[in-house]
N, C-alpha and C positions, 0 to 999 in steps of 0.2 A: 375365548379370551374375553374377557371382562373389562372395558374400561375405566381410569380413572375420573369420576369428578372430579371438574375444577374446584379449587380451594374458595372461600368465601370470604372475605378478607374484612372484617366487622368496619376497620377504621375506613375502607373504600368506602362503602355501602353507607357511612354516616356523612365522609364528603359529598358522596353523589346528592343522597338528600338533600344535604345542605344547600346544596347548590340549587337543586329543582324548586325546593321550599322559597329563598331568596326571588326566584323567577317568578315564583307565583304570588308572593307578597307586592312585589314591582307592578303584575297586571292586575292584580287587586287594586292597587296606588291609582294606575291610572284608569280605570273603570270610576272609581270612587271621587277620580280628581282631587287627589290627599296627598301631602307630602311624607317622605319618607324620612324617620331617621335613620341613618347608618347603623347606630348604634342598638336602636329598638330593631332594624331588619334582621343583625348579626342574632341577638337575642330569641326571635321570634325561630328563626329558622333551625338554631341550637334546638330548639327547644322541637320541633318537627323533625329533626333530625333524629334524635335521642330516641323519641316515640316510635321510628320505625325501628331501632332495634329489638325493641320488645319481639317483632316476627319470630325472631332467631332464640327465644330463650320460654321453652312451655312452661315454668313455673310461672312466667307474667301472662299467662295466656288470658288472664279477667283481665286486663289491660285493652282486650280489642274487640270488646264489644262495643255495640252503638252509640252506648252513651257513656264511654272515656274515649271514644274517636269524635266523638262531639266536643266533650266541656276539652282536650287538648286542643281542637280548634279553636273555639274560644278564648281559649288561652293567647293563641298563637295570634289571633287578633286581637286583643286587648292591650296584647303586648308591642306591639306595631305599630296598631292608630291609636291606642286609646280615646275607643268610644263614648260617646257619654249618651248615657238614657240607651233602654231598652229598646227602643226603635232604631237606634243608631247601631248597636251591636248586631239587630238580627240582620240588617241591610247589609254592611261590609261583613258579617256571617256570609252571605248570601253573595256577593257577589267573591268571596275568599273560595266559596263553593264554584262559579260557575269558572273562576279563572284556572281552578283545578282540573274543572273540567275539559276545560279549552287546550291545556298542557297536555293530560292522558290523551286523551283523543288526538290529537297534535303528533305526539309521541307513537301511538298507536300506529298510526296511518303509514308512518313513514316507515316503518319497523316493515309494515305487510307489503312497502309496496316497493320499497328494495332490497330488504331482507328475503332473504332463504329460509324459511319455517316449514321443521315435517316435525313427526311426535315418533320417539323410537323409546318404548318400553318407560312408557306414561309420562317422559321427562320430555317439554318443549322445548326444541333447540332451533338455533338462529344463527346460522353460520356457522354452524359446529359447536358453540358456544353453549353451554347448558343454564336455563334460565328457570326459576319457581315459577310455576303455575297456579292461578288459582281459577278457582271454578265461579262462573257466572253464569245463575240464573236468569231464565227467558223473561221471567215476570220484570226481571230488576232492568235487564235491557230496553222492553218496552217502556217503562217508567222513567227511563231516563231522557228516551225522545222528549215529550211536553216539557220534564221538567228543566231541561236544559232550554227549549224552544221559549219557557217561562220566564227564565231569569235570563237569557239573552235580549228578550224584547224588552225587560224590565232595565236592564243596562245599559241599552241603544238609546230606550228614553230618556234614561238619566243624563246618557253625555249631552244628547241631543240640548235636553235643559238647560246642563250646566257651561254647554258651548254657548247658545243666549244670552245667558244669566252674567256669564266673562266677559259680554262685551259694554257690562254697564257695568264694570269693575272698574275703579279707578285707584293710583296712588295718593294718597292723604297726609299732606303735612299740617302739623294742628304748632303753632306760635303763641306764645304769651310766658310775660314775664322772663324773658333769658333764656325759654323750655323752647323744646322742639319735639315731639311724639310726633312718629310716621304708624302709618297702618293703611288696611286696603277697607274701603268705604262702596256701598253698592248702589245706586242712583236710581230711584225710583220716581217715575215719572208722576205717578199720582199722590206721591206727598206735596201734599197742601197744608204742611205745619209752618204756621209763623208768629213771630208775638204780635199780639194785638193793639201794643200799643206802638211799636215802632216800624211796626210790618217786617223784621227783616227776616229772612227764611232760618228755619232752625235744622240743623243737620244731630240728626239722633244719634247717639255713639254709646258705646261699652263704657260703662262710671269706671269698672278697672284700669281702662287704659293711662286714667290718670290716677292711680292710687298711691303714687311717688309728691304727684303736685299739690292734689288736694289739702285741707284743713282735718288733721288725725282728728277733731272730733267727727266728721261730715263723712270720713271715712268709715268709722267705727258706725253712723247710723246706717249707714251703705248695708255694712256686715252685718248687722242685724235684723235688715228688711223692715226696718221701719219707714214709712209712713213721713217719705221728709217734707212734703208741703205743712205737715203739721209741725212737723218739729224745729223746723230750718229755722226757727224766730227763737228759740229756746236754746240754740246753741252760741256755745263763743267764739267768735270768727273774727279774725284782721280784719281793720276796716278796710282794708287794700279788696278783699273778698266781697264783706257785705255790697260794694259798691257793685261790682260785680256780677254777681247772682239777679236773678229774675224768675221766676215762677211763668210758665206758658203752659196754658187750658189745654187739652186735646181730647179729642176723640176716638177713645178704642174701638176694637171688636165686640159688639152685639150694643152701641149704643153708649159704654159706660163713658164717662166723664172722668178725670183727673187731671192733674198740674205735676207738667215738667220740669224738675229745675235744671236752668239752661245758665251758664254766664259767657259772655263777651269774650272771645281769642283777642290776639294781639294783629295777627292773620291766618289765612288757611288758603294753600296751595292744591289743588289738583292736578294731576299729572299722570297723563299714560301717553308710553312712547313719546313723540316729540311735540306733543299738544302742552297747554301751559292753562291752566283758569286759574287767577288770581280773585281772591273772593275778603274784598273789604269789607262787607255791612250780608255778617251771619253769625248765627249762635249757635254755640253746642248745646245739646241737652242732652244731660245725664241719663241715662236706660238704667234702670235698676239690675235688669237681667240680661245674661246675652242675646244679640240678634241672633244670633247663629249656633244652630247646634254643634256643628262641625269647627268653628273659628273660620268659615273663608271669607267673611267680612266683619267687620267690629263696628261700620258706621253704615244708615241710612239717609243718602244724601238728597238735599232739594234739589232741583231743576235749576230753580234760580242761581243756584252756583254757579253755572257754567256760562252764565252771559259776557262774564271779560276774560279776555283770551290771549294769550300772551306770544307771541309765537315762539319767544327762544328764553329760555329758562333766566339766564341773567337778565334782564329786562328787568325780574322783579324782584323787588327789594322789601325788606319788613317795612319799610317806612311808607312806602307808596299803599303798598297794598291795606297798611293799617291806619290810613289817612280816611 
């Protein structure tokens, strides 16, 4: 007597993925210390979902080779964090890999070690339950020991980092003019940028942050990568601005020389958890380019921020602080 196979139910087998895909985008997230959108996860995981049905259907069988189970990953990442720069994709590539990892394996373990698994007429079953089989070779098992053991210590290091790095994270309210832009700033203890003529510390920041405030012409030299200590005197600007603005010297990587343009807030707040620094006498300067490849900070802040201290957030007022 001949048993039936269980039925395969295409629309199961696309939730299930969906659902594992989702899980593993999450531990990707927090391997990477990225946020998630909902809407890019839902996306991503559709999109992993879909590609497992190809299994089920031989005319897409060119579909699962190496390299369309690749650029699909890629995809799937792209579509989630959107990376920026080549280095940033192969990284949450790479950690999208080991969190996959850590799921099958995960998956696997529990399957062997309270499941019921025998093999009756080439089909694996597991509780009675009939399941696909696929075959794996011993080379691909050895190769997976290091490379997992690779990108595990490559991941530990990372949070490790990025656990540090969090805790000179601060909240950032930037005042001037009626404006209020918040963002998160990261506090580096060895910037020693300040203008030299009034000494007051300069905190570096993302020129976009204020691409709503700024003078549309000072914006448009932004966009074009020019050269603004050259230009800044050539453009038309409210004199409410010119007053404003200041060119500060610094010193790059490998020695070069250039000018910041930096102008005067009205105030600027720091704030994480229930600490308060009120920071009267600092300056912004414009970053041409982002700090951060990822966005998890938009500013580089001085030290000297943090000398007045507020203990309780109402204390401080735009008038005090910008006195």
């Amino acid at each position: 007597m001949v048993s039936k196979l269980p039925v395969i139910y295409l629309d199961v087998v696309w939730l299930i993925n969906f659902g594992l895909d989702g899980f593993i985008l999450f531990v990707t997230a927090f391997l990477a210390r990225r946020q998630l959108s909902w809407w890019r996860t839902i996306g991503a995981s559709a999109i992993g979902a879909s590609y497992a049905l190809t299994l089920f259907f031989p005319a897409l069988s060119t579909l699962l080779t190496f390299f369309c189970k690749l650029l699909f990953s890629i995809v799937m990442v792209w579509v989630a964090f959107r990376p920026k720069g080549l280095f940033d994709i192969g990284k949450m590539l790479g950690l999208f890999y080991l969190a996959s990892f850590l799921t099958g394996g995960a998956a696997y373990a529990v399957n062997s070690f309270f499941g019921s698994v025998s093999m009756q007429n080439g089909l694996l079953l597991m509780e009675g339950s009939a399941v696909w089989h696929q075959q794996t070779k011993l080379w691909l098992l050895l190769l997976a020991v290091p490379l997992t053991w690779l990108l595990g210590k490559g991941a530990w290091n990372r949070l490790t980092r990025s656990k540090q790095r969090e805790f000179n994270f601060w909240e950032v309210e930037v005042r001037f003019d009626q404006e209020s832009i918040e963002f998160v700033g990261l506090l580096d203890t060895g910037n020693a940028l300040a203008d030299p003529l009034s000494r007051a510390p300069v905190m570096v920041v993302d020129w976009e942050l204020f691409t709503d405030y700024l003078p549309p012409a000072l914006v448009g030299e932004f966009r074009q990568g020019g050269d603004i200590s050259l230009s800044i005197g050539e453009l038309e600007l409210d004199e409410g601005w010119q007053t404003k603005f200041r060119l500060v010297p610094y010193r790059g990587i490998g020695g070069t020389i250039g000018m910041l343009l930096a102008f005067q807030p009205d105030a600027v707040v720091l704030k994480r958890q229930e600490v308060r620094h009120a920071c009267s006498r600092v300056l912004i300067g414009l970053n041409p380019k982002a700090l951060a490849s990822d966005g998890s900070y938009r500013a580089i802040l001085h030290p000297a921020m943090l000398e007045d201290r507020l203990e309780e957030e109402g204390e401080w007022s735009l008038g005090s602080a910008a006195s």
